[in-house]
C-alpha positions as CSV (number, residue, x, y, z in Angstrom):
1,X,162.6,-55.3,40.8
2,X,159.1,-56.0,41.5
3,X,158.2,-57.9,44.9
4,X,155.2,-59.3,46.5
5,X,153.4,-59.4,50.0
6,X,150.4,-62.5,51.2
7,X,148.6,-61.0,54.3
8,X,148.1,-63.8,56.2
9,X,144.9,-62.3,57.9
10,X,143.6,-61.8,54.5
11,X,144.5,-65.6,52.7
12,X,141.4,-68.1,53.2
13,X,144.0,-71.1,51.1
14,X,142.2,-71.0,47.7
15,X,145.5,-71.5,46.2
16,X,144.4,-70.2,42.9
17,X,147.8,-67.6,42.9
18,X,149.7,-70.8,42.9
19,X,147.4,-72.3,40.1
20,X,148.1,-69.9,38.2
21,X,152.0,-68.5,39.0
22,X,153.5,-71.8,40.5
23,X,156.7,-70.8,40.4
24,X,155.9,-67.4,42.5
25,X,153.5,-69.0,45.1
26,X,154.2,-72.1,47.3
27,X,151.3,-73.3,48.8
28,X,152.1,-75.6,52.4
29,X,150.3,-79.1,53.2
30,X,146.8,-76.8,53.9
31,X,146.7,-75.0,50.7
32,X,148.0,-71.6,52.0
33,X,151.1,-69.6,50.9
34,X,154.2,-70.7,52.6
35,X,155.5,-67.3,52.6
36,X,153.4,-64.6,54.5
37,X,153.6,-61.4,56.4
38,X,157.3,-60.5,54.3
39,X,158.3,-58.9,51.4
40,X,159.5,-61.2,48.4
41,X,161.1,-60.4,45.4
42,X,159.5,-61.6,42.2
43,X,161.8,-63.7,39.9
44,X,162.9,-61.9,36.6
45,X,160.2,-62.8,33.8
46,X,157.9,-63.9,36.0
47,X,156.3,-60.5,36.9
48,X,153.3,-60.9,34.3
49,X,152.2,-64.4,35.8
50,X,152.7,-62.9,39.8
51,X,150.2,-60.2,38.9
52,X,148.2,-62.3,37.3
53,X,148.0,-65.1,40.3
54,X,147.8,-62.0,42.4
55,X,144.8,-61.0,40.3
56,X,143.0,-64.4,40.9
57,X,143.0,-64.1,44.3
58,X,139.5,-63.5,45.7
59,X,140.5,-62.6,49.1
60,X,142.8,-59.6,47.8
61,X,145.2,-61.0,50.2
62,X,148.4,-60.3,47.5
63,X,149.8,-57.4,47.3
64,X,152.8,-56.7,44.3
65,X,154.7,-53.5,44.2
66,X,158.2,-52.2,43.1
């Protein structure tokens, strides 16, 4: 199983990830990822759109590995 990471001294709150993969990223009141600093696991069949939210992100601040 695939899982992600958002570095939280990386993430400037574009929330494009969460554009893009909704049901990955959660975005709090401020527009940054709810979920930062830990490991998460990456629902089943929604690797592709992770990656690709992951892929959006212009701070590099998302990190997906196995």
């Amino acid at each position: 199983m695939s899982r992600y990471m958002i570095d939280s001294a990386l993430c400037s709150g574009h929330g494009l990830c969460a554009q893009i993969a909704p049901a990955v990223y959660t975005l709090d009141a401020d527009g940054f990822n709810m979920v930062v600093d830990v490991a998460r696991d990456i629902p089943a069949g929604l690797e592709e759109q992770a990656e690709d939210g992951a892929s959006a992100c212009p701070d590099q601040a998302i990190r997906i590995f196995d």
